[in-house]
C-alpha positions, 0 to 999 in steps of 0.5 A, spaced: 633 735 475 626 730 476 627 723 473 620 721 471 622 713 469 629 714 468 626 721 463 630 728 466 625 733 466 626 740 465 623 746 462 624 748 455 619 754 454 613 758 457 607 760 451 601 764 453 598 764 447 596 758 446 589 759 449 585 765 453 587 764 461 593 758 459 600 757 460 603 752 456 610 748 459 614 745 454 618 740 457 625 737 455 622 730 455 617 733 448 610 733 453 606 741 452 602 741 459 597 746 458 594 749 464 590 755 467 593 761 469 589 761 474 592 756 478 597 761 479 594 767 484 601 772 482 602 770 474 595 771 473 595 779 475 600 780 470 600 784 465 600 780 458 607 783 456 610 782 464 608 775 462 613 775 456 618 776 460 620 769 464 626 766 465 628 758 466 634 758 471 636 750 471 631 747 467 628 746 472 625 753 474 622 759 472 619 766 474 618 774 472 622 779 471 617 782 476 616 777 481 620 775 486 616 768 486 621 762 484 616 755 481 618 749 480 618 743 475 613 740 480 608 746 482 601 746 482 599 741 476 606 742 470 607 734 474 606 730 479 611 731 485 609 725 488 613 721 483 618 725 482 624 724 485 631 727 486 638 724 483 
């Protein structure tokens, strides 16, 4: 898991309709981090029903049943990985 001041973060679920283009991540320290799908190349050319079917593994990943694509907690803009560390 990532500690964010003493805080573990993980993934509680993946929303794709909160709002056209987005996905929003609810992480387990109760923040909702909404962003663009677009910021992810191979989510962004699945269909609306392929989105739907993600997984979280550890808390702390997610994919596709139809991606072999594994993201992180830290990708892109969920948080910021240059303030999280292991442990």
């Amino acid at each position: 898991m990532c500690k964010f001041k003493d805080t573990t973060l993980g993934i509680k679920k993946l929303d794709f309709n909160v709002k056209r283009g987005a996905m929003a991540a609810y992480l387990t320290d109760g923040r909702e981090i909404i962003v663009p799908v677009s910021m992810f190349p191979d989510i962004k050319q699945l269909s609306r029903k392929q989105r739907e079917e993600w997984m979280i593994m550890d808390d702390q990943y997610f994919s596709f049943e139809t991606l072999s694509k594994i993201y992180s907690v830290t990708d892109k803009s969920l948080t910021k990985p240059n303030r999280c560390s292991n442990g």
